[in-house]
mmCIF file of the N, C-alpha and C atoms, coordinates in Angstrom:
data_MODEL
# 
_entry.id   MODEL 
# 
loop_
_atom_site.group_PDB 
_atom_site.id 
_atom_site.type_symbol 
_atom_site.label_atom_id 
_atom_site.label_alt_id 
_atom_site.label_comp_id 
_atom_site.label_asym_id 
_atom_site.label_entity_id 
_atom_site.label_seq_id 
_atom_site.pdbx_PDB_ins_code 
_atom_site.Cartn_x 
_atom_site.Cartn_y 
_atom_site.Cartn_z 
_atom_site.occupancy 
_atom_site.B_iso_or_equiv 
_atom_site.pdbx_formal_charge 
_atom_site.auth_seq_id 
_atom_site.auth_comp_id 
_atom_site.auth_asym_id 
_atom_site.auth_atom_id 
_atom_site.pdbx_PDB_model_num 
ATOM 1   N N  . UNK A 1 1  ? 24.407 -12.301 14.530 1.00 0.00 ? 1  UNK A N  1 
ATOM 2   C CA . UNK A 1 1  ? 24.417 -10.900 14.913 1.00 0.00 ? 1  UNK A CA 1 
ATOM 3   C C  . UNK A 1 1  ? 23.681 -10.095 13.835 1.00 0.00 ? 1  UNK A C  1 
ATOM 4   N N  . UNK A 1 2  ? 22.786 -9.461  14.478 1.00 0.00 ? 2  UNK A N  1 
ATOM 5   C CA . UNK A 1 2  ? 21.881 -8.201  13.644 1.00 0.00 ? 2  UNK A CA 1 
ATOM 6   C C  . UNK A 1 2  ? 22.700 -7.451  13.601 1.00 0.00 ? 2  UNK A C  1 
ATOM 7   N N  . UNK A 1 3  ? 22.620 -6.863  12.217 1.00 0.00 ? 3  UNK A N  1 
ATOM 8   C CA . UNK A 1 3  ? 23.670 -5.348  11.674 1.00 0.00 ? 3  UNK A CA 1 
ATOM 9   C C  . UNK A 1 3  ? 22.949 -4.434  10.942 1.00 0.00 ? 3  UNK A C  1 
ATOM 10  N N  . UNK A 1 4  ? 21.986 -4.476  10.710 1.00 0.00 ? 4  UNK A N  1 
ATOM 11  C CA . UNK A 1 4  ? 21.175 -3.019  9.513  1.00 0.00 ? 4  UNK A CA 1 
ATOM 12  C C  . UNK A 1 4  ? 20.377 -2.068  9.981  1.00 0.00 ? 4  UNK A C  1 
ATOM 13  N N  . UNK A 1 5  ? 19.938 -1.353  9.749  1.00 0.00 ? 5  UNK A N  1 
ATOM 14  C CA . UNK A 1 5  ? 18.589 -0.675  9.886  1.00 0.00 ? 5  UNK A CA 1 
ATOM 15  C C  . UNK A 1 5  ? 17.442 -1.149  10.232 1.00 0.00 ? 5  UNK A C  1 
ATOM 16  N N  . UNK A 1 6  ? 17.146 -2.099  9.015  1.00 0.00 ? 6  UNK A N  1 
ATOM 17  C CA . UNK A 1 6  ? 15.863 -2.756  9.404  1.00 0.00 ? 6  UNK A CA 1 
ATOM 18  C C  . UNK A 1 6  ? 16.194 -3.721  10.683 1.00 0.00 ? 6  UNK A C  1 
ATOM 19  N N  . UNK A 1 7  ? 17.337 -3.770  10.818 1.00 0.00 ? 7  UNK A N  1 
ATOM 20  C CA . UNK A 1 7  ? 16.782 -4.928  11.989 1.00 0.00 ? 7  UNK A CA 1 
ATOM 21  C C  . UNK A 1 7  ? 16.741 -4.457  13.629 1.00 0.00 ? 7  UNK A C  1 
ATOM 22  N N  . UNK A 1 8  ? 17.423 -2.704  13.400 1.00 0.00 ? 8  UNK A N  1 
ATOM 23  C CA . UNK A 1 8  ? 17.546 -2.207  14.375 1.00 0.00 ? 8  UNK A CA 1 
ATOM 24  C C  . UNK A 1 8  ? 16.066 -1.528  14.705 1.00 0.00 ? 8  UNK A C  1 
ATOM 25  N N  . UNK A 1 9  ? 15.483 -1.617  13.232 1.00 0.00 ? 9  UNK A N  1 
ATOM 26  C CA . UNK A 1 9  ? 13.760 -1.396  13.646 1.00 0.00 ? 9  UNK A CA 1 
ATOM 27  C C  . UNK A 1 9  ? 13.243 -2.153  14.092 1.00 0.00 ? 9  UNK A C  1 
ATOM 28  N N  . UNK A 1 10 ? 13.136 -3.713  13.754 1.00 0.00 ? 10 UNK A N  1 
ATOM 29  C CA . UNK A 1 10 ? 12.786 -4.436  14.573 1.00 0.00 ? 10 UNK A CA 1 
ATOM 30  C C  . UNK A 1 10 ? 13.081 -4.526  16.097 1.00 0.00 ? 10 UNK A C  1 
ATOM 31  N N  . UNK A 1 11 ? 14.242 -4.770  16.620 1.00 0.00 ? 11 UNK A N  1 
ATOM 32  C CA . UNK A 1 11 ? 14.667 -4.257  17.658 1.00 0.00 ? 11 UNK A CA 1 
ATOM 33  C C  . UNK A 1 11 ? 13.532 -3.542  18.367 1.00 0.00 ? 11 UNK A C  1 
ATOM 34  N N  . UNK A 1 12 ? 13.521 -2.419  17.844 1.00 0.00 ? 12 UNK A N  1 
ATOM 35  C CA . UNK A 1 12 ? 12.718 -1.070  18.453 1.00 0.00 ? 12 UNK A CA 1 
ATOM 36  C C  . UNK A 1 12 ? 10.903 -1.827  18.963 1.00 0.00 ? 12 UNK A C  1 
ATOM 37  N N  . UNK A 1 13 ? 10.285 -2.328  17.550 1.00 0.00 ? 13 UNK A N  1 
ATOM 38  C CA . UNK A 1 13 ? 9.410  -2.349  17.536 1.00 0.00 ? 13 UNK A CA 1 
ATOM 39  C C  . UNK A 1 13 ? 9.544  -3.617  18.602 1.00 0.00 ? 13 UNK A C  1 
ATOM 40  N N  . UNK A 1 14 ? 10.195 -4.851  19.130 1.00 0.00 ? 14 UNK A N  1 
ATOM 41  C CA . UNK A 1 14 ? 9.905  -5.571  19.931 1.00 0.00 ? 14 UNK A CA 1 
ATOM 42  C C  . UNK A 1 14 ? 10.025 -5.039  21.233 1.00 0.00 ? 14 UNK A C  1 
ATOM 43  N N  . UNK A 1 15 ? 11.081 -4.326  21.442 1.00 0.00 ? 15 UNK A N  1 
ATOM 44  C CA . UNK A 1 15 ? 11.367 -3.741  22.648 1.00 0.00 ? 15 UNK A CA 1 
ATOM 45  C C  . UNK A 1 15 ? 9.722  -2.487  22.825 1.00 0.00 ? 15 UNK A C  1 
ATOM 46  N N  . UNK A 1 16 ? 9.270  -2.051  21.806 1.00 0.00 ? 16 UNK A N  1 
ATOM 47  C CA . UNK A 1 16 ? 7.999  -1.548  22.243 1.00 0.00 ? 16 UNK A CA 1 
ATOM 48  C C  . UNK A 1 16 ? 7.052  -2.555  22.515 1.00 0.00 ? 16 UNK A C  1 
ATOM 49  N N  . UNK A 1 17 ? 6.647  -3.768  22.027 1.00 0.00 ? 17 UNK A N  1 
ATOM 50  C CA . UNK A 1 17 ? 5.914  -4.613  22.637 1.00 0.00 ? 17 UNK A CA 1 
ATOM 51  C C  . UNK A 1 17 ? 5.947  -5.393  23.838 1.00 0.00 ? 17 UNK A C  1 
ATOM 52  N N  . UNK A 1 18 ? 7.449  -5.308  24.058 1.00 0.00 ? 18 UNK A N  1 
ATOM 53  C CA . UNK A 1 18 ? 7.384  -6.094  25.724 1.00 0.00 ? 18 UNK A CA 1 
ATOM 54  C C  . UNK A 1 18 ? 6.892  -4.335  26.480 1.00 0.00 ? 18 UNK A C  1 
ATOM 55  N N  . UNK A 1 19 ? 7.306  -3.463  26.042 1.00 0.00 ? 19 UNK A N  1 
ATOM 56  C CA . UNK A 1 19 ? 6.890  -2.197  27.042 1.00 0.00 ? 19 UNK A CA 1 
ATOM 57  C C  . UNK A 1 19 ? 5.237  -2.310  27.137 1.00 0.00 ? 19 UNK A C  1 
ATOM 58  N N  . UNK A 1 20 ? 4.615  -3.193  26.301 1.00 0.00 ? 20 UNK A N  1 
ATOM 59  C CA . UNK A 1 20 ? 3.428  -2.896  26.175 1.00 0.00 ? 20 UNK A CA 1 
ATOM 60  C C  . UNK A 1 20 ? 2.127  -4.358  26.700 1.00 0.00 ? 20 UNK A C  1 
ATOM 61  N N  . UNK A 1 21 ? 3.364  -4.726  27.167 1.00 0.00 ? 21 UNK A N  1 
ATOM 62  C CA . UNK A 1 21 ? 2.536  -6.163  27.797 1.00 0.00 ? 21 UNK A CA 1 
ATOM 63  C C  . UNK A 1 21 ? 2.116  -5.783  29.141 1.00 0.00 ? 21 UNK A C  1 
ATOM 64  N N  . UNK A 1 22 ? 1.295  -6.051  29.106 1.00 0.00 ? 22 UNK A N  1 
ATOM 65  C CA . UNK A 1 22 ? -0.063 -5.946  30.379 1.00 0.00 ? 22 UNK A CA 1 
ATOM 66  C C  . UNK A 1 22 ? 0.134  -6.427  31.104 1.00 0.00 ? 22 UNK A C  1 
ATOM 67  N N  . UNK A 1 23 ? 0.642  -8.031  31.321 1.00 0.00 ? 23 UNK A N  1 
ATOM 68  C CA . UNK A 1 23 ? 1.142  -9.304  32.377 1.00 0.00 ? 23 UNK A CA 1 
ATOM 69  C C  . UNK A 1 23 ? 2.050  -8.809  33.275 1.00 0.00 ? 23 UNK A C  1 
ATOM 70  N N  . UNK A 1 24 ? 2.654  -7.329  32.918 1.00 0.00 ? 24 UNK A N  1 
ATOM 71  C CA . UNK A 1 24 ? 4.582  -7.512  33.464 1.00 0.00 ? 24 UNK A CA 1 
ATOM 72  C C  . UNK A 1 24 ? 3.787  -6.999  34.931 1.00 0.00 ? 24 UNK A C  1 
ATOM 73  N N  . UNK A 1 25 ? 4.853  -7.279  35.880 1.00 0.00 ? 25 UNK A N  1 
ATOM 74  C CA . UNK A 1 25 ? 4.632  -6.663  37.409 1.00 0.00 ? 25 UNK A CA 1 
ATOM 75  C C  . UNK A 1 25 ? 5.768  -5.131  37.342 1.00 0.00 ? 25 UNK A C  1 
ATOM 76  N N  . UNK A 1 26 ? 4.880  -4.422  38.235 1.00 0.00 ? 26 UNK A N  1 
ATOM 77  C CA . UNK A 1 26 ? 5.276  -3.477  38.352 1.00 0.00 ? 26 UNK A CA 1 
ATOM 78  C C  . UNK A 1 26 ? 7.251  -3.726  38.103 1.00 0.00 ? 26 UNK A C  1 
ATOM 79  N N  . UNK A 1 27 ? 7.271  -3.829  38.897 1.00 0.00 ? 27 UNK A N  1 
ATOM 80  C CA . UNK A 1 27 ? 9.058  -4.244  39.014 1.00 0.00 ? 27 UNK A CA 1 
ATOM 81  C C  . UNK A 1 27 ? 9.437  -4.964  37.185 1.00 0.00 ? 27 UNK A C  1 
ATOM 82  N N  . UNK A 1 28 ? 9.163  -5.707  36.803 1.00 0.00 ? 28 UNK A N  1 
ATOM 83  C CA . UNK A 1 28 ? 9.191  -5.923  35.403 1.00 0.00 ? 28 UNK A CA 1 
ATOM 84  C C  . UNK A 1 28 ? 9.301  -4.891  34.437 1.00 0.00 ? 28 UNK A C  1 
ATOM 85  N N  . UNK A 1 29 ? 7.995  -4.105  34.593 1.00 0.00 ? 29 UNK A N  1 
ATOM 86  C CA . UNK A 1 29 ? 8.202  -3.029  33.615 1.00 0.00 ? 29 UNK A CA 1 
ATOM 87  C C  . UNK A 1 29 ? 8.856  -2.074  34.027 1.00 0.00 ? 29 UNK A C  1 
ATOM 88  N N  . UNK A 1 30 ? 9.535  -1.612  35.224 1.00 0.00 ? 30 UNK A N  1 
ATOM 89  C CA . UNK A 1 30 ? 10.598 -0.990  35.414 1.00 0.00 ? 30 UNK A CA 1 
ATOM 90  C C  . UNK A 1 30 ? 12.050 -1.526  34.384 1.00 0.00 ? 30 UNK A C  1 
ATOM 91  N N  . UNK A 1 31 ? 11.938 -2.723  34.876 1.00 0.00 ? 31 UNK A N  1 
ATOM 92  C CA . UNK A 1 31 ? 13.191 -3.288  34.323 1.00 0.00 ? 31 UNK A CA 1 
ATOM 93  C C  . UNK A 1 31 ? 13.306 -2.866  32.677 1.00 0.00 ? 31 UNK A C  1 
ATOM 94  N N  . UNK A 1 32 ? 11.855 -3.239  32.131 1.00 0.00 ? 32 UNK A N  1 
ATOM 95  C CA . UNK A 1 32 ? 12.138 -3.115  30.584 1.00 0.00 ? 32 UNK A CA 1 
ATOM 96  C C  . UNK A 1 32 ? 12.179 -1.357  30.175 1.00 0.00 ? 32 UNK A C  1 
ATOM 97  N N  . UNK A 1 33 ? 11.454 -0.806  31.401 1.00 0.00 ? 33 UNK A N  1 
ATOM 98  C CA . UNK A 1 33 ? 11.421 0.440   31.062 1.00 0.00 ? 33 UNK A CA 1 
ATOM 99  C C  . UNK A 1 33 ? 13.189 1.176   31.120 1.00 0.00 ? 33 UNK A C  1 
ATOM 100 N N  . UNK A 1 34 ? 13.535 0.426   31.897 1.00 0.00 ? 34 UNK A N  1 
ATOM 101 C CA . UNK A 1 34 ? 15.582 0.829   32.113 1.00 0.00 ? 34 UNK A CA 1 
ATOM 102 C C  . UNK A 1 34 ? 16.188 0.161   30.843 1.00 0.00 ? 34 UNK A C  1 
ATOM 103 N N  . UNK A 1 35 ? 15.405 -0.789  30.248 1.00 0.00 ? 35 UNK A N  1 
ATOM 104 C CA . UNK A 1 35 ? 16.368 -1.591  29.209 1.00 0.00 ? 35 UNK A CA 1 
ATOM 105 C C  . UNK A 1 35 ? 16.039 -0.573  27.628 1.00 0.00 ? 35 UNK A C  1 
ATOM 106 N N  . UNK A 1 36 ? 14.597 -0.378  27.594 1.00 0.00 ? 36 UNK A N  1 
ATOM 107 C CA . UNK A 1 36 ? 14.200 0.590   26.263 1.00 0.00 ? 36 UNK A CA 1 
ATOM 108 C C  . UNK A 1 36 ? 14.874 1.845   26.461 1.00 0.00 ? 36 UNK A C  1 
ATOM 109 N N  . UNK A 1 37 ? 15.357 2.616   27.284 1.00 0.00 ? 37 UNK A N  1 
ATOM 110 C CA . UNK A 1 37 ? 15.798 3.558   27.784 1.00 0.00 ? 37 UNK A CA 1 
ATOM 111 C C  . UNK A 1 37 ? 17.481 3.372   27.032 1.00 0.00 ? 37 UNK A C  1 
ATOM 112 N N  . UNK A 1 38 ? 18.092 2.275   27.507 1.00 0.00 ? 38 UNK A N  1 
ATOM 113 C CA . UNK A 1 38 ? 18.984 1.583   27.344 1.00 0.00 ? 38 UNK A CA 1 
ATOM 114 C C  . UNK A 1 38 ? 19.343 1.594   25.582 1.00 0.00 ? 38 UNK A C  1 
ATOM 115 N N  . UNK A 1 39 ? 18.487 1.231   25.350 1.00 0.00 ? 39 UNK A N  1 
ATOM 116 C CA . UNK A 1 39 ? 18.281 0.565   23.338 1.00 0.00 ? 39 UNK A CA 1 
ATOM 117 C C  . UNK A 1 39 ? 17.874 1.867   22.555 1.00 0.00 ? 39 UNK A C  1 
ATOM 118 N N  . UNK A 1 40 ? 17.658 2.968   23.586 1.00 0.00 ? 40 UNK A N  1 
ATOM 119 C CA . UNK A 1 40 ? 16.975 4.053   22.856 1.00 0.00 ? 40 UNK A CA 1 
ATOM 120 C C  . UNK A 1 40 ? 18.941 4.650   22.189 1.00 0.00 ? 40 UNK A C  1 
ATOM 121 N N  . UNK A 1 41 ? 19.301 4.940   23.799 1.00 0.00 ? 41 UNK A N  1 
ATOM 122 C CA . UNK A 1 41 ? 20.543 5.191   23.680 1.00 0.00 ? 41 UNK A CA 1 
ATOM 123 C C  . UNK A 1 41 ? 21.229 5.045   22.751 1.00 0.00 ? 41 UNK A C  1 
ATOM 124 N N  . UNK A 1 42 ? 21.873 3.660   22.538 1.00 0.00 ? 42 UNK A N  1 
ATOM 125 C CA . UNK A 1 42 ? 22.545 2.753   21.625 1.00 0.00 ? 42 UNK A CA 1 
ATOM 126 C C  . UNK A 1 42 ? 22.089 2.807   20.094 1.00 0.00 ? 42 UNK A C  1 
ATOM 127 N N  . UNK A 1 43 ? 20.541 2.968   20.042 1.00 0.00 ? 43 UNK A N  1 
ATOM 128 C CA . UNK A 1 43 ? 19.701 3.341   18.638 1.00 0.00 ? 43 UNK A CA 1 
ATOM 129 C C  . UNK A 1 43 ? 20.505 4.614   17.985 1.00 0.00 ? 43 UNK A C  1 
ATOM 130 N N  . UNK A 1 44 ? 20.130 5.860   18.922 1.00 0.00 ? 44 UNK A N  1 
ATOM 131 C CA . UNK A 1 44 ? 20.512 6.907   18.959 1.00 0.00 ? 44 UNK A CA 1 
ATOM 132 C C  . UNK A 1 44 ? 21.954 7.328   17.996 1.00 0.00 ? 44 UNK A C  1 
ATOM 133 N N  . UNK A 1 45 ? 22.489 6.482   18.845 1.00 0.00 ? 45 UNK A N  1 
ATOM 134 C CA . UNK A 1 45 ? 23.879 6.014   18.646 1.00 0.00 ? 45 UNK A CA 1 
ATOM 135 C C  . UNK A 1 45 ? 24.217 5.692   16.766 1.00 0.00 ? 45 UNK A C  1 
ATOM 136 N N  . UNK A 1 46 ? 23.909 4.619   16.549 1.00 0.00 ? 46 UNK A N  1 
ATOM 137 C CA . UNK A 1 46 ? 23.773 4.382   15.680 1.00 0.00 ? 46 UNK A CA 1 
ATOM 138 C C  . UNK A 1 46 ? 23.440 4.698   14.521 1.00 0.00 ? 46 UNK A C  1 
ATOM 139 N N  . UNK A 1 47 ? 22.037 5.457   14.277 1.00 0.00 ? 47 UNK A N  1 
ATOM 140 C CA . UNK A 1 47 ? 21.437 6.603   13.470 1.00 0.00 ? 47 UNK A CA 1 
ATOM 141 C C  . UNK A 1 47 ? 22.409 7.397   13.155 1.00 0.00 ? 47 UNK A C  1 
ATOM 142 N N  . UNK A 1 48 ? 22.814 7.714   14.507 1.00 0.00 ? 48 UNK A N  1 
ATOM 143 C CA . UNK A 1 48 ? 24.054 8.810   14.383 1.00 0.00 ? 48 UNK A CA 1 
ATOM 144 C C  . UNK A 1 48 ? 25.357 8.869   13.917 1.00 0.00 ? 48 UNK A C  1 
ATOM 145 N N  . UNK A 1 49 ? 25.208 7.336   13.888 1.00 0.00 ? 49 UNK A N  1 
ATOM 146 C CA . UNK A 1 49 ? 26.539 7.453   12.954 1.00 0.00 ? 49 UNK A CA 1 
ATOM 147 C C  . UNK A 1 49 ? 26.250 7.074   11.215 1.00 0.00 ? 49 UNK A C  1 
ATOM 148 N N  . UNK A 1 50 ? 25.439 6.362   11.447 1.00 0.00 ? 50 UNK A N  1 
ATOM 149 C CA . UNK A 1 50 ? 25.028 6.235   9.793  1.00 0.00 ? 50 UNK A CA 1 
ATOM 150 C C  . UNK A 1 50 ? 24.691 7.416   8.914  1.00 0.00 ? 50 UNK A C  1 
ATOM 151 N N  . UNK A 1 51 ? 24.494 8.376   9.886  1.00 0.00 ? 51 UNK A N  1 
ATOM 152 C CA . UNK A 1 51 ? 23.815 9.799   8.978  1.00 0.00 ? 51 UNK A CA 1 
ATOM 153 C C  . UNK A 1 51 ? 25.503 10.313  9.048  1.00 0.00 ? 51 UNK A C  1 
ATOM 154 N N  . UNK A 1 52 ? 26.672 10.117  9.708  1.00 0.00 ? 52 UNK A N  1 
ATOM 155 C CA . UNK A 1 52 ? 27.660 10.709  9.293  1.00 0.00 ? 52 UNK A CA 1 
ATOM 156 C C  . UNK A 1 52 ? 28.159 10.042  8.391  1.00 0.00 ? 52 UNK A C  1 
ATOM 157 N N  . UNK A 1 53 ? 28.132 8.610   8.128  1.00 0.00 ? 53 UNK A N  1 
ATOM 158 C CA . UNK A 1 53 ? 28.633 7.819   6.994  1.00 0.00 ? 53 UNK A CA 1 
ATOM 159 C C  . UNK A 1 53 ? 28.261 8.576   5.742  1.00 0.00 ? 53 UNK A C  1 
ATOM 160 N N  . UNK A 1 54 ? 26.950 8.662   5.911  1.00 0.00 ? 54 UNK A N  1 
ATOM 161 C CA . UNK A 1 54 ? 26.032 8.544   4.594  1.00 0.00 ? 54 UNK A CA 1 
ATOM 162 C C  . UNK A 1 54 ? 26.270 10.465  4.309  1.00 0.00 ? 54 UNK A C  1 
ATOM 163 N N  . UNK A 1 55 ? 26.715 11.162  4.645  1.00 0.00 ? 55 UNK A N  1 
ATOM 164 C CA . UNK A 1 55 ? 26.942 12.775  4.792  1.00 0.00 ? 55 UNK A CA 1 
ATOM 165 C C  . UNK A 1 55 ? 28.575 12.425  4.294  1.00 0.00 ? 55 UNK A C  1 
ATOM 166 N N  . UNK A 1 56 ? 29.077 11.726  4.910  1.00 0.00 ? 56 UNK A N  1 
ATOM 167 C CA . UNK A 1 56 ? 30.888 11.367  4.513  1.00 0.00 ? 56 UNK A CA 1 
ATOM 168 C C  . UNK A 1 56 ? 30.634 10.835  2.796  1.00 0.00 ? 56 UNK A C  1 
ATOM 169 N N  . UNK A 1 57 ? 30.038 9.715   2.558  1.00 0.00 ? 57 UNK A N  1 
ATOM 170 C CA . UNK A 1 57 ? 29.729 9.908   1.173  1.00 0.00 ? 57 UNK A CA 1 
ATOM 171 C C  . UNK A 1 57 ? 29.129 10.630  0.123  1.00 0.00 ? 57 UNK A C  1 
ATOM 172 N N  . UNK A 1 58 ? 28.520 11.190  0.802  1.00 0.00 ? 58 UNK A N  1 
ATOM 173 C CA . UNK A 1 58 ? 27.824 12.579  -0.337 1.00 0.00 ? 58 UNK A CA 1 
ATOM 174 C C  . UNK A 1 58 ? 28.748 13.537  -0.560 1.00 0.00 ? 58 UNK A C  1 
ATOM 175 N N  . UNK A 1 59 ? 29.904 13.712  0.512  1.00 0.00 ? 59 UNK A N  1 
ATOM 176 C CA . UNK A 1 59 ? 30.912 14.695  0.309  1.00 0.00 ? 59 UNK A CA 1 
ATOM 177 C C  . UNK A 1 59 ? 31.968 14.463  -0.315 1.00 0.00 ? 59 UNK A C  1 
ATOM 178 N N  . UNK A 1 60 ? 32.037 12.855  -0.328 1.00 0.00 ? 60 UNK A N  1 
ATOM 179 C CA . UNK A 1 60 ? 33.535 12.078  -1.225 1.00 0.00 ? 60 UNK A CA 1 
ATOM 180 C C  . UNK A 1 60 ? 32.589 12.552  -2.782 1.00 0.00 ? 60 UNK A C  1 
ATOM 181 N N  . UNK A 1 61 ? 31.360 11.913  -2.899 1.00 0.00 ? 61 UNK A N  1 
ATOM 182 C CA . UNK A 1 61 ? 31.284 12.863  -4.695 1.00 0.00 ? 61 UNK A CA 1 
ATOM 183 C C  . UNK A 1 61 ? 31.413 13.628  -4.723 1.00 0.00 ? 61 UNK A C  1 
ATOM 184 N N  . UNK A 1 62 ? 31.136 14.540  -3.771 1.00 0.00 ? 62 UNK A N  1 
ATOM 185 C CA . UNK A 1 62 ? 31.257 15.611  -4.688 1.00 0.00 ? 62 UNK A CA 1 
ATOM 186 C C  . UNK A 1 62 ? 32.420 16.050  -5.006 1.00 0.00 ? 62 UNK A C  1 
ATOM 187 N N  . UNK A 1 63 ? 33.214 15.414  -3.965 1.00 0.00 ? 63 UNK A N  1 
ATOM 188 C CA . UNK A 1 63 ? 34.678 15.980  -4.191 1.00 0.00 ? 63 UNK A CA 1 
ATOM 189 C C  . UNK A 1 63 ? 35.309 15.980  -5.365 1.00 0.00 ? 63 UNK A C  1 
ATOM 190 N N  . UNK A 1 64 ? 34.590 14.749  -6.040 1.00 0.00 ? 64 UNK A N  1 
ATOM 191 C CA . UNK A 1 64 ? 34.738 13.991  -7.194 1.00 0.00 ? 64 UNK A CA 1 
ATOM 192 C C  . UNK A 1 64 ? 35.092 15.454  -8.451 1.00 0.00 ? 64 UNK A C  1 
ATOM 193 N N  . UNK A 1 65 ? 34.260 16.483  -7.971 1.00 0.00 ? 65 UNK A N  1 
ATOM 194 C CA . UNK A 1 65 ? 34.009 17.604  -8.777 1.00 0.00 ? 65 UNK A CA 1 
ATOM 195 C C  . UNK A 1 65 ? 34.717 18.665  -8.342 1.00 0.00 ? 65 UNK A C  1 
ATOM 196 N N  . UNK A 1 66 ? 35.112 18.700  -7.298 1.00 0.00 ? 66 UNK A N  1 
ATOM 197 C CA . UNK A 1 66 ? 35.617 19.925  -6.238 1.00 0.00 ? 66 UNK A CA 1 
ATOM 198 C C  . UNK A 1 66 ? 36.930 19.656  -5.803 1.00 0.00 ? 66 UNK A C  1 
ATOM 199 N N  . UNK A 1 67 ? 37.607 20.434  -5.048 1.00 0.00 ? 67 UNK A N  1 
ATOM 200 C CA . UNK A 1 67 ? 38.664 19.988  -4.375 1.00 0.00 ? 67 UNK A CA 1 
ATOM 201 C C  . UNK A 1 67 ? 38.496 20.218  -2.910 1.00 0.00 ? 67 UNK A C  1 
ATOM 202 N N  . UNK A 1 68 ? 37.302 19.302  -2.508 1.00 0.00 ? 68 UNK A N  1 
ATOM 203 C CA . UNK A 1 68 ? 37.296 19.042  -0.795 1.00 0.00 ? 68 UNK A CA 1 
ATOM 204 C C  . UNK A 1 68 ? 38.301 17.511  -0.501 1.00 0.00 ? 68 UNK A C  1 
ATOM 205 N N  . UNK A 1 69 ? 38.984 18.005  0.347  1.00 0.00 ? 69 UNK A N  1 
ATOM 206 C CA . UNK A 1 69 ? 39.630 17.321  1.092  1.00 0.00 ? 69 UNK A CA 1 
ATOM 207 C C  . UNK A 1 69 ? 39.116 16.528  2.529  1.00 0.00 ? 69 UNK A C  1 
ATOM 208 N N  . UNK A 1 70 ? 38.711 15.251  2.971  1.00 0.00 ? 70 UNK A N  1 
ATOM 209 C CA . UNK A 1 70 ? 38.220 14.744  3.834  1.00 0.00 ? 70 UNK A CA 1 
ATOM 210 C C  . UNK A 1 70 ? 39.249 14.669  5.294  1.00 0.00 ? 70 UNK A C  1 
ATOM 211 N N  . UNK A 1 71 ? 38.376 14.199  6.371  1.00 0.00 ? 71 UNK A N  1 
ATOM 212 C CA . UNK A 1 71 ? 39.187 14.122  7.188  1.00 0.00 ? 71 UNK A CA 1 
ATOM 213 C C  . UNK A 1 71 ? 39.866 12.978  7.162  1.00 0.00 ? 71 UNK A C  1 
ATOM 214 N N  . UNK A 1 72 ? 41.067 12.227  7.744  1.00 0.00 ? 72 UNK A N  1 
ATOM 215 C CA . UNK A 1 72 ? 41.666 11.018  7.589  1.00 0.00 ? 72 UNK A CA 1 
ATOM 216 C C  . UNK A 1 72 ? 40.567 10.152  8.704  1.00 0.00 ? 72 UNK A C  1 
ATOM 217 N N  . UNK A 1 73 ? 39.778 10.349  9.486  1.00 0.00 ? 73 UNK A N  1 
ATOM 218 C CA . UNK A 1 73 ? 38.910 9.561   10.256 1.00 0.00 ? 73 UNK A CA 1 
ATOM 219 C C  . UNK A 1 73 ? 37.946 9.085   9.388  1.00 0.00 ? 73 UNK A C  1 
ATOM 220 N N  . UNK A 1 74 ? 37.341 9.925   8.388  1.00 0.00 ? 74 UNK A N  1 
ATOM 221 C CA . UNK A 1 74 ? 36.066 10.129  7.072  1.00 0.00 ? 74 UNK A CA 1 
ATOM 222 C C  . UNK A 1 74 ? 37.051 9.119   6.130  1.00 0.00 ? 74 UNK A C  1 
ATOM 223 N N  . UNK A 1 75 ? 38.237 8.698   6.045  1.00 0.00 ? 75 UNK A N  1 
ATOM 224 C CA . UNK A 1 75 ? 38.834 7.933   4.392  1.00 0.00 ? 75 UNK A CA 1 
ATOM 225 C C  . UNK A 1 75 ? 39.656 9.044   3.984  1.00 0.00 ? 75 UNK A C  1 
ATOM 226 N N  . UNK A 1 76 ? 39.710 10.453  4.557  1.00 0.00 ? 76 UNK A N  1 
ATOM 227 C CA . UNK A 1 76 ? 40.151 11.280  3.569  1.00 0.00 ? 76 UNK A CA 1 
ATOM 228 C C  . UNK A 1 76 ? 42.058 10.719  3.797  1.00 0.00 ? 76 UNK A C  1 
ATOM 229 N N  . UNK A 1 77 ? 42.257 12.251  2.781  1.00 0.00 ? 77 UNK A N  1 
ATOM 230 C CA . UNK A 1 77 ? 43.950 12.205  3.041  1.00 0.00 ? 77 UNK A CA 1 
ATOM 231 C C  . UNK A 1 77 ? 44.414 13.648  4.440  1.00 0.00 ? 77 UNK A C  1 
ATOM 232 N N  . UNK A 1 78 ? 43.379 14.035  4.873  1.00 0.00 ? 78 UNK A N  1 
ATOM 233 C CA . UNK A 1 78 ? 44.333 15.375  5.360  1.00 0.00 ? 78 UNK A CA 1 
ATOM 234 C C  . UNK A 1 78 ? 43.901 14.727  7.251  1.00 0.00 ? 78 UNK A C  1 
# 
């Protein structure tokens, strides 16, 4: 099982090369065109949560300095 970034780029970039094969029959590239559609989603997805991870840790330092309190979903205590 793929788990990172980079491999969710890869991902991307293969799923753009079958979109980009010449051979497919009409009906084919429908299909891949419903499946990239599909992976865009799920990408989406993902990004989206890594930019809240990575926003959830910039806010645990600073807390380090401050007295922000996290949410209990984020690690916090409140």
């Amino acid at each position: 099982m793929k788990n990172t970034l980079g491999d969710l780029n890869n991902h991307l970039f293969a799923q753009l090369e079958r979109l980009n094969d010449e051979d497919l029959t009409s009906e084919e590239l429908e299909k891949e065109i419903n499946r990239a559609k599909s992976v865009s989603q799920v990408s989406q997805q993902i990004i989206s949560n890594g930019s809240l991870v990575l926003e959830a840790n910039k806010l645990a330092d600073d807390r380090m300095s401050a007295d922000t309190k996290l949410p209990k979903m984020l690690g916090g205590d409140r």
